[in-house]
C-alpha positions in Angstrom: 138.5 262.6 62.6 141.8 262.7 64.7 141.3 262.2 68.4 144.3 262.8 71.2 143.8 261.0 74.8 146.5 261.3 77.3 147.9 257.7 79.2 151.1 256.7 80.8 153.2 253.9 80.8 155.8 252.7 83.3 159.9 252.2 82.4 161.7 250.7 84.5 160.3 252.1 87.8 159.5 255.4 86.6 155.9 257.0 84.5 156.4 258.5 81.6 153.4 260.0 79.9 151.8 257.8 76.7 149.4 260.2 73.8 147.2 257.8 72.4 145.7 258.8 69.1 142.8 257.3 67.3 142.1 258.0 63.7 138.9 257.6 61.9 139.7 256.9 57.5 137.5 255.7 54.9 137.8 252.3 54.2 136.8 248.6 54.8 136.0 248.0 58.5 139.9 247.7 60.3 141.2 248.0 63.6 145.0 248.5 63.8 147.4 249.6 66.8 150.9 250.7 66.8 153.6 252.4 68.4 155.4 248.7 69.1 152.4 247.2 71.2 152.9 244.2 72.8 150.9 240.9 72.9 148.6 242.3 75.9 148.0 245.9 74.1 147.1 244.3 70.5 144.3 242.3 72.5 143.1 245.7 73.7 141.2 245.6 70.1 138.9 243.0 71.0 138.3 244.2 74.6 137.6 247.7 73.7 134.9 246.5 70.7 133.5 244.4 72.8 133.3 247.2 76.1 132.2 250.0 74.1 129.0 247.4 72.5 128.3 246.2 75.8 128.0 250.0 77.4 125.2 251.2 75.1 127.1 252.5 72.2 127.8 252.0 68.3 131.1 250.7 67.4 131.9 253.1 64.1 132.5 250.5 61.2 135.2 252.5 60.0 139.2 251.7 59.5 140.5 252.8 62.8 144.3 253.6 63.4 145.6 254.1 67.3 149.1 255.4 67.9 151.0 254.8 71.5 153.5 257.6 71.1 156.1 258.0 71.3 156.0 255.5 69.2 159.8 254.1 70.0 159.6 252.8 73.3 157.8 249.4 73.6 153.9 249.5 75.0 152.6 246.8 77.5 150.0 245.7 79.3 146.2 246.4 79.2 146.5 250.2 81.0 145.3 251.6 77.9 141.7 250.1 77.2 140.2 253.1 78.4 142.2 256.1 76.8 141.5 253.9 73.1 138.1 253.6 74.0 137.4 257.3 74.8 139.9 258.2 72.2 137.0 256.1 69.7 133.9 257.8 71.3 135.9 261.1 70.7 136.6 260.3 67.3 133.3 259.1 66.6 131.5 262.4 67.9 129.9 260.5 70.6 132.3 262.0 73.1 133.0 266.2 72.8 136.9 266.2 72.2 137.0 269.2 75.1 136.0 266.7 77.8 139.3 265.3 77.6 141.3 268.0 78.0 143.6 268.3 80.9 143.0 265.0 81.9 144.8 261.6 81.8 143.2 257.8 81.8 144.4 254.3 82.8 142.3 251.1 83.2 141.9 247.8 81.7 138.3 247.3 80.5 136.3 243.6 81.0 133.8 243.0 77.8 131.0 243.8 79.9 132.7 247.4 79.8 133.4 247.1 84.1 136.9 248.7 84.8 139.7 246.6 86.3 142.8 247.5 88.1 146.1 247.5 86.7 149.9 247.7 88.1 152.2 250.6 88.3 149.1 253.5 88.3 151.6 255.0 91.5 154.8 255.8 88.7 152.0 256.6 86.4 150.4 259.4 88.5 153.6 260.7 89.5 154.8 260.5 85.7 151.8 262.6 84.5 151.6 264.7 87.6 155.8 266.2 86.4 153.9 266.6 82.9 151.0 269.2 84.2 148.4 266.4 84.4 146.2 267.5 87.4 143.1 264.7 87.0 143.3 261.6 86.2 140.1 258.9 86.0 141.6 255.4 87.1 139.6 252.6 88.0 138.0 252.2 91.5 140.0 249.3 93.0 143.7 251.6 92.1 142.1 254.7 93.7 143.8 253.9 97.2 147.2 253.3 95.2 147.1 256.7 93.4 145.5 258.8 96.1 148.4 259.3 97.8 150.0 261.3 95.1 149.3 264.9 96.3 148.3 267.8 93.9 146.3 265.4 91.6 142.6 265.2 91.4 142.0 261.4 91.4 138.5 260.1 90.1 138.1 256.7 90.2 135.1 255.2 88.6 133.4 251.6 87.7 132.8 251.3 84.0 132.9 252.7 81.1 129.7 254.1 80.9 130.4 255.8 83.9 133.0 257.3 83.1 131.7 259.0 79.7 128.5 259.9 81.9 131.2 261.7 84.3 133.4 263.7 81.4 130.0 264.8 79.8 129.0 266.1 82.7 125.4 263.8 83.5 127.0 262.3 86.9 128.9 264.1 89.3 131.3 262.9 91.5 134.0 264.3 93.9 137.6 263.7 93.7 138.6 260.8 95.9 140.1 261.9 99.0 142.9 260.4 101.6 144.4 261.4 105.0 148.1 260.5 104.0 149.5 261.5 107.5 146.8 259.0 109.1 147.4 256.2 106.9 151.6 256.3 106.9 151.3 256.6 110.4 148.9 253.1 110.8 150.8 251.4 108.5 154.0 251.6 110.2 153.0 248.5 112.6 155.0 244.6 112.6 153.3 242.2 113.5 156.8 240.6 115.3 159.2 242.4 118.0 162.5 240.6 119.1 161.1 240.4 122.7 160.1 237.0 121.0 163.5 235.6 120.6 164.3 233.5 123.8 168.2 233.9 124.4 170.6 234.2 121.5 172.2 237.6 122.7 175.6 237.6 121.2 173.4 236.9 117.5 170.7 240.2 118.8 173.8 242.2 119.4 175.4 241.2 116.2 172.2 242.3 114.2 172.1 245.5 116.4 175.2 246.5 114.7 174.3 245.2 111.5 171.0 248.2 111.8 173.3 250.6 113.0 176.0 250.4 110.0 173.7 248.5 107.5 176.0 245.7 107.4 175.5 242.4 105.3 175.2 239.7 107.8 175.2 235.7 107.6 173.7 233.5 110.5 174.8 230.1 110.7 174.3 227.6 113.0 171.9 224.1 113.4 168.5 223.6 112.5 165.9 225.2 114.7 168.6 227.6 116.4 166.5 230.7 115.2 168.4 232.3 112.1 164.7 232.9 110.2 163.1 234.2 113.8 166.0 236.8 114.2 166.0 237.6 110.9 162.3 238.1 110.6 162.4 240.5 113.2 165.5 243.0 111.8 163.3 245.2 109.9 161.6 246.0 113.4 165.0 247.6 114.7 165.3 249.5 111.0 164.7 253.2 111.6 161.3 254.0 110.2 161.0 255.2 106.4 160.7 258.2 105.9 157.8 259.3 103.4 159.7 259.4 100.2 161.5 256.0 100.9 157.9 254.8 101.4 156.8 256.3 98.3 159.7 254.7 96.2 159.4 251.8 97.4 155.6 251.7 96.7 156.6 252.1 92.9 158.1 249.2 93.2 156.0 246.8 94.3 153.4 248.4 92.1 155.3 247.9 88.8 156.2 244.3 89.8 152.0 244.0 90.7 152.7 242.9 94.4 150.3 245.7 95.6 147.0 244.4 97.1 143.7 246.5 96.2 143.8 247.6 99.6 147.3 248.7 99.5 147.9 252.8 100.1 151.3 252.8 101.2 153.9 250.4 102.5 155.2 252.1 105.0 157.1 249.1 106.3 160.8 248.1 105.7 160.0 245.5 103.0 161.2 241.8 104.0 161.6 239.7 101.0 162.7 235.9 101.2 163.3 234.5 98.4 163.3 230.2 97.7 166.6 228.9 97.1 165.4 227.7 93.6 165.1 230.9 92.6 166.6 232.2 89.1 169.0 234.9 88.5 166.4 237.2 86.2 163.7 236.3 89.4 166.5 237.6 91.6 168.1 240.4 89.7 165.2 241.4 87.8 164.7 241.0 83.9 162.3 239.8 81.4 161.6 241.1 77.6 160.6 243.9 79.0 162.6 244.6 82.4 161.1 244.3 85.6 162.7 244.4 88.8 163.6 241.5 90.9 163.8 240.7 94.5 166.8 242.6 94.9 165.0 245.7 93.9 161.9 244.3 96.0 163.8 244.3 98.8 165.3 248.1 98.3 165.0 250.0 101.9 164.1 246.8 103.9 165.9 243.2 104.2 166.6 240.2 101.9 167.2 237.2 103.2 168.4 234.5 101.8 167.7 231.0 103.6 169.4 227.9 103.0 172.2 230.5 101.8 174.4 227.2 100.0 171.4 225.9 98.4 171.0 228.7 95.8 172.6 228.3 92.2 175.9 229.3 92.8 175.4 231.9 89.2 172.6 232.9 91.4 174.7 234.3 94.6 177.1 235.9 92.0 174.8 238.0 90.5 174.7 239.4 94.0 178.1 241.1 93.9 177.1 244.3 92.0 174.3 245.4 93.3 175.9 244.4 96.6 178.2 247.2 96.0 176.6 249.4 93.7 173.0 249.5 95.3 171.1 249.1 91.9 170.9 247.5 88.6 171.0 248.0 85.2 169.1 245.2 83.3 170.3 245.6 79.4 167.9 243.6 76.8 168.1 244.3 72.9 165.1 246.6 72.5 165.2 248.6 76.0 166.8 248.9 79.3 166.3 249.7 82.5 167.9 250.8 85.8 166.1 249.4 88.6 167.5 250.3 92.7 168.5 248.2 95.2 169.6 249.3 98.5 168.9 246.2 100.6 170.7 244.7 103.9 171.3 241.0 102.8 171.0 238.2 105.5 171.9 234.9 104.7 171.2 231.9 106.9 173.0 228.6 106.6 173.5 225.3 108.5 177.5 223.9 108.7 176.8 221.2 106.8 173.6 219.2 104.4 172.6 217.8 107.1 172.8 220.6 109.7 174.4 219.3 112.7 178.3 219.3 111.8 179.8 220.6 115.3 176.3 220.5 117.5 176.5 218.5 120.9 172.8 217.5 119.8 172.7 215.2 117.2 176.1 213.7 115.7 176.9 214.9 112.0 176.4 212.2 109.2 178.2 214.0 106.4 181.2 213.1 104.9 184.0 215.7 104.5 183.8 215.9 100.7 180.2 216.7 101.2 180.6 219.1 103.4 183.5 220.5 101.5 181.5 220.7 98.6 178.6 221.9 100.4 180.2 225.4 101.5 182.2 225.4 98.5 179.4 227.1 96.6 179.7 230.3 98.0 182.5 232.1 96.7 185.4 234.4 98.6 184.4 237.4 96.9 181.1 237.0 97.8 181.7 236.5 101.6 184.1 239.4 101.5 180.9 241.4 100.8 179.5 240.0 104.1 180.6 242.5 107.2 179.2 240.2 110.3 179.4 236.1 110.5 177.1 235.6 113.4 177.0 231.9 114.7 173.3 231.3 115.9 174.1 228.0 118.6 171.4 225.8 119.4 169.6 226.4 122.8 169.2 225.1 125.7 166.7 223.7 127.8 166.5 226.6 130.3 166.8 229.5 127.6 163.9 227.0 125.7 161.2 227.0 128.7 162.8 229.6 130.8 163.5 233.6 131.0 167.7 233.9 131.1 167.0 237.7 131.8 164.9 241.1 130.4 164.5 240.8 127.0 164.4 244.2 125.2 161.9 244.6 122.4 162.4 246.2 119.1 161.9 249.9 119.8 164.5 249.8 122.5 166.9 248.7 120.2 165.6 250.9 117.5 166.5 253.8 119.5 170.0 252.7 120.1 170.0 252.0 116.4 168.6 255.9 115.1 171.2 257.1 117.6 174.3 255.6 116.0 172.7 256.6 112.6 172.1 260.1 113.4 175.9 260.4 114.7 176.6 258.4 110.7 174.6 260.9 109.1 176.1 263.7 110.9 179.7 262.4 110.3 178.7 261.6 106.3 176.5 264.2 105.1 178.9 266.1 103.5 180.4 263.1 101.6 176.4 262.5 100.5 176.8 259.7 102.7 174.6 258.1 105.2 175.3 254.8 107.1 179.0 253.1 107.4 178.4 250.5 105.4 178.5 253.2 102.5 182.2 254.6 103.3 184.9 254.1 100.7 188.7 253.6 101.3 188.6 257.3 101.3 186.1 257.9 104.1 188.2 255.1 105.7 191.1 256.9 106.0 189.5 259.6 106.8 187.1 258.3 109.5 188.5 255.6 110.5 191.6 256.2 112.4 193.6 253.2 114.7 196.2 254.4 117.5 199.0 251.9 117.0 197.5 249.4 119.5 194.4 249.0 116.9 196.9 248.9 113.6 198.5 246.2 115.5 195.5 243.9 116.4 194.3 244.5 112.7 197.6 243.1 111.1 197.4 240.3 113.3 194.1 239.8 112.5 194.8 240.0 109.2 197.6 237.5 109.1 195.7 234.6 111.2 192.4 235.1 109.8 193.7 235.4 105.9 191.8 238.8 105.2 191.6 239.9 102.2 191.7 243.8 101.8 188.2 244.3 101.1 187.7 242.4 104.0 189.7 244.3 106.2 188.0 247.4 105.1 184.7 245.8 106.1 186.4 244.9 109.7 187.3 248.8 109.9 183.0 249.7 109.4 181.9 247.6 111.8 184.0 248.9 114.1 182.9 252.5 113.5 179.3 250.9 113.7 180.5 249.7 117.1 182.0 253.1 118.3 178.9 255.1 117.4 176.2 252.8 118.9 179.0 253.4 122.3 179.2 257.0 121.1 182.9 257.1 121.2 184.3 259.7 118.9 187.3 257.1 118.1 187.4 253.5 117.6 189.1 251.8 120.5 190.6 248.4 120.4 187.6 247.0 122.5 185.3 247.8 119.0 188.0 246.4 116.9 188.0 243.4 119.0 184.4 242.3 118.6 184.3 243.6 114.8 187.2 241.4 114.1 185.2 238.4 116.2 182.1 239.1 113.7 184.4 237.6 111.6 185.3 234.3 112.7 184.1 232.4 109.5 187.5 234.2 107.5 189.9 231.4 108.1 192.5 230.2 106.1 191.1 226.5 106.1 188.2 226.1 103.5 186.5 223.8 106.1 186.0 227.0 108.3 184.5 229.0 105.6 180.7 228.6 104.6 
C-alpha cells in the first residue's frame, strides 16, 4: 500500500513543501529512504522503528520504501520522523489515509516516541501555508515559533501516540492560539539605553548619523574608552521593525537554530558580535548544505566587529560584497543558496597591539613596524566601505565620576533618527530606496547637490585627505544624513564640514589609517 504525508524542508531561508511517501512491497524485512537524504535523515530509520514499538504499535515486517520528493533537492535533518512514521501507520492500515489529508507534519521523534523540537518550523509554516496547507501538527516546544504564522491552524502535541489518538479523532484538542499584537509589542524592549554612556558626545553624535543614513561606522580609540558600550547600545536608536522585518528575521535565526523554545518573535534589531577568530564560512555563511552566517544573522540590526585588526584579513574581505550588495549567494556543488544581509557594520579597534599609541595615559610600547603591520590588515577598499571614523578618546576623571551635562536616552534620539528617515524615505521611494546609505552615483547627482562653496571644500578635501571616489561618494551620504537630521532641504557646507571630519582616518600616510 502506497501512503502520501505532507512535510517541508527549509532552502536557504525559505520553506518549500516536502511529500513523503512510504511504500509497503513483498519481500525480506527492509527499510530504505531516498530522495538524497542526508546522514541525520537516514538515522530517521532507527528512530522511527524504535518510536512507533515504543507507542504501542506493530512495526509491519515488510520491505518499506520512503521517498522525500522532490527527490532532487538534498533532505536534512530529523524534521521528518513524524510524517515517516504516520506515513508507516497509514500504510500499514493502522492509520485511515483520510486523516491526513489537508494537513502537514514536522517533528523529530526520541525512541521513547516523545516529540522534540526542530529548527526552521517558522519558513516551514510559511512554505506550506503559500502551498494551501491550513493545519499543521508540530511538536509542543515549536508551537510558540509557528503560532505566529496567521491563517494556519497550529496543533502542537507531545508524542506520537498523541498525535495518532488526535488525527483519529479519540482526543480532542484546540488549535494553539497567540495574541501577535501583544507579544511584538512586549518584545520590543533593550535591556540598555545610551543614557548609560557617561560623556563621549562627539562619538553619540557620530552614531546618531550613522541611524539616520545607515552608515558603516568604525570606533577607535584606547582600551576602556567605550567603543563596545556605544556600540551595544546602537540598535536602541534603530527605528523599530516593522512586523515583516521581524518576521524575516525570525526565519533566520530559526534556520541557523538560534531560536530558544520560548522564542515567538524577535522583535528586536538583532546585535551580533562575532570573535575575531572567526572563519569566513562562520561569517559569510556556508557549509555542505548552506546556512547563513553572521552577516545574514545580523540582517535588520548591527554587526560588530571588535578587535576590528585582529580578524583574518580573508575574513574582512569577504565583507566587501555583501557590504554593497546587502546579501549573499553561497554556491556549493550540489545546491545553493541566497541568504540576506542588510546589516550596519561597526568595527572597533585600538591604534595599536597594545592600545595606547597616542593616549596621554599610558605611553605606547610598540614599535613602528608593529604598528605598521598591525593596521596594515585592513585593506583600502574595505575602509572605503566605511562612511564615519569616529575616534572614541579616553575619559576623564570628571566625565568618569561626574555628570558633564543631560544625557539624552535612546528614544530621544530615536525620534531624531525616524525623522531624518521619514524625510529619506520620502525623498527615495520612488527610486525603491529607503535610507542614504542606499543611494547610487545616480541618486547622488541627483540628490546631492553642492553650491560652489561645497564643490570647493570637497576637492580640497579630496586632495589633502587622498579620497578615493568611492570615498568621496560616501562623504556626499553623510552629509545628506547630516542635512535631514537638521531638516535642511540642501546640504550646506556646515554638513559637509563635519561629514568630511567623520573621516579623519583617510590620510595619505599609512600610519594614519587603521
Amino acid at each position: 500500500m502506497l501512503a502520501r504525508v505532507c512535510s517541508a524542508a527549509v532552502h536557504g531561508i525559505d520553506g518549500y513543501p516536502v511529500l513523503v511517501e512510504v511504500d509497503f512491497r513483498p519481500g525480506l524485512p527492509a527499510f530504505s529512504i531516498v530522495g538524497l537524504p542526508d546522514a541525520s535523515v537516514r538515522e530517521s530509520r532507527e528512530r522511527v522503528i524504535a518510536a512507533i514499538r515504543n507507542s504501542g504499535f506493530d512495526f509491519p515486517p515488510q520491505r518499506i520504501t520512503v521517498n522525500l520528493a522532490p527527490a532532487h533537492i538534498r533532505k536534512e535533518g530529523p524534521s521528518f520522523d513524524l510524517p515517516i512514521a504516520l506515513g508507516i501507520l497509514v500504510a500499514a492500515e493502522i492509520l485511515p489515509s483520510n486523516f491526513l489529508e489537508g494537513k502537514g507534519f514536522l517533528g523529530e521523534l526520541g525512541l521513547n516516541g516523545k516529540l522534540r523540537p526542530v529548527r526552521g518550523v517558522l519558513p516551514c509554516v510559511l512554505g506550506l501555508r503559500k502551498k494551501g496547507i491550513r493545519q499543521l501538527i508540530i511538536p509542543d516546544k515549536n508551537a510558540n515559533e509557528a503560532g505566529i504564522v496567521e491563517k494556519v491552524e497550529i496543533f502542537n502535541v507531545e508524542n506520537l501516540l498523541q498525535t495518532v489518538r488526535f488525527l483519529s479523532g479519540e482526543e480532542n484538542r484546540l488549535p494553539f492560539q497567540l495574541d501577535r499584537a501583544k507579544i511584538f509589542n512586549q518584545a520590543r524592549t533593550y535591556p540598555v539605553d545610551f543614557s548609560d554612556v557617561k560623556g563621549q558626545h562627539f562619538a553619540k553624535r557620530a552614531l546618531e548619523i550613522s541611524a539616520a543614513g545607515n552608515h558603516n561606522v568604525l570606533l577607535y580609540g584606547p582600551p576602556g574608552s567605550g567603543k563596545t558600550l556605544l556600540a551595544r547600545r546602537l540598535p536602541t536608536i534603530l527605528p523599530e521593525m516593522e512586523f515583516e522585518e521581524a518576521l524575516e528575521t525570525t526565519k533566520i535565526h530559526s534556520v541557523a537554530g538560534f531560536l530558544r523554545d520560548s522564542d515567538t518573535l524577535l522583535a528586536n534589531r538583532p546585535f551580533r558580535s562575532p570573535h575575531h577568530q572567526i572563519s569566513d564560512a562562520a561569517l559569510i555563511g556556508g557549509g555542505s548544505c548552506p546556512r547563513p552566517g553572521e552577516v545574514s544573522l545580523a540582517h535588520r540590526g548591527v554587526l560588530f566587529l571588535d578587535e576590528f585588526p585582529e580578524f583574518n584579513r580573508d575574513v574582512l574581505e569577504s565583507l566587501r560584497q555583501p557590504l554593497e550588495d546587502r546579501f549573499v549567494n553561497v554556491v556549493r556543488v550540489a545546491s545553493s543558496a541566497r541568504f540576506p544581509s542588510d546589516f550596519l557594520l561597526v568595527a572597533a579597534a585600538n591604534p595599536c597591539p597594545c592600545g595606547y599609541f597616542g593616549s596621554q595615559v599610558k605611553p605606547c610600547v610598540c614599535s613602528p613596524s608593529n604598528i605598521e603591520r598591525y593596521r596594515s590588515k585592513i585593506s583600502g577598499p574595505l575602509m572605503d566601505r566605511i562612511d564615519l571614523h569616529v575616534e572614541v578618546p579616553a575619559l576623564n576623571a570628571e566625565e568618569i565620576t561626574g555628570e558633564s551635562g543631560p544625557i539624552e536616552n535612546s528614544c530621544v534620539i530615536r525620534e531624531r533618527v525616524i525623522r531624518a528617515r521619514k524625510i529619506q524615505r520620502l525623498r527615495l521611494y520612488s527610486e525603491g530606496l529607503f535610507v542614504n546609505n542606499q543611494m547610487t552615483i545616480r541618486h547622488l547627482k541627483q540628490f546631492c547637490v553642492l553650491d560652489d562653496s561645497g564643490r570647493n571644500l570637497l576637492r580640497q578635501a579630496i586632495k589633502r585627505l587622498g579620497l578615493s571616489a568611492r570615498g568621496s561618494d560616501r562623504i556626499l551620504k553623510v552629509s545628506r544624513t547630516i542635512a535631514d537630521l537638521e531638516g535642511s532641504e540642501n546640504i550646506q557646507p556646515s554638513h559637509l564640514s563635519e561629514a568630511i571630519g567623520l573621516r579623519v582616518l583617510d590620510r595619505e600616510s599609512r600610519l594614519q589609517r587603521i
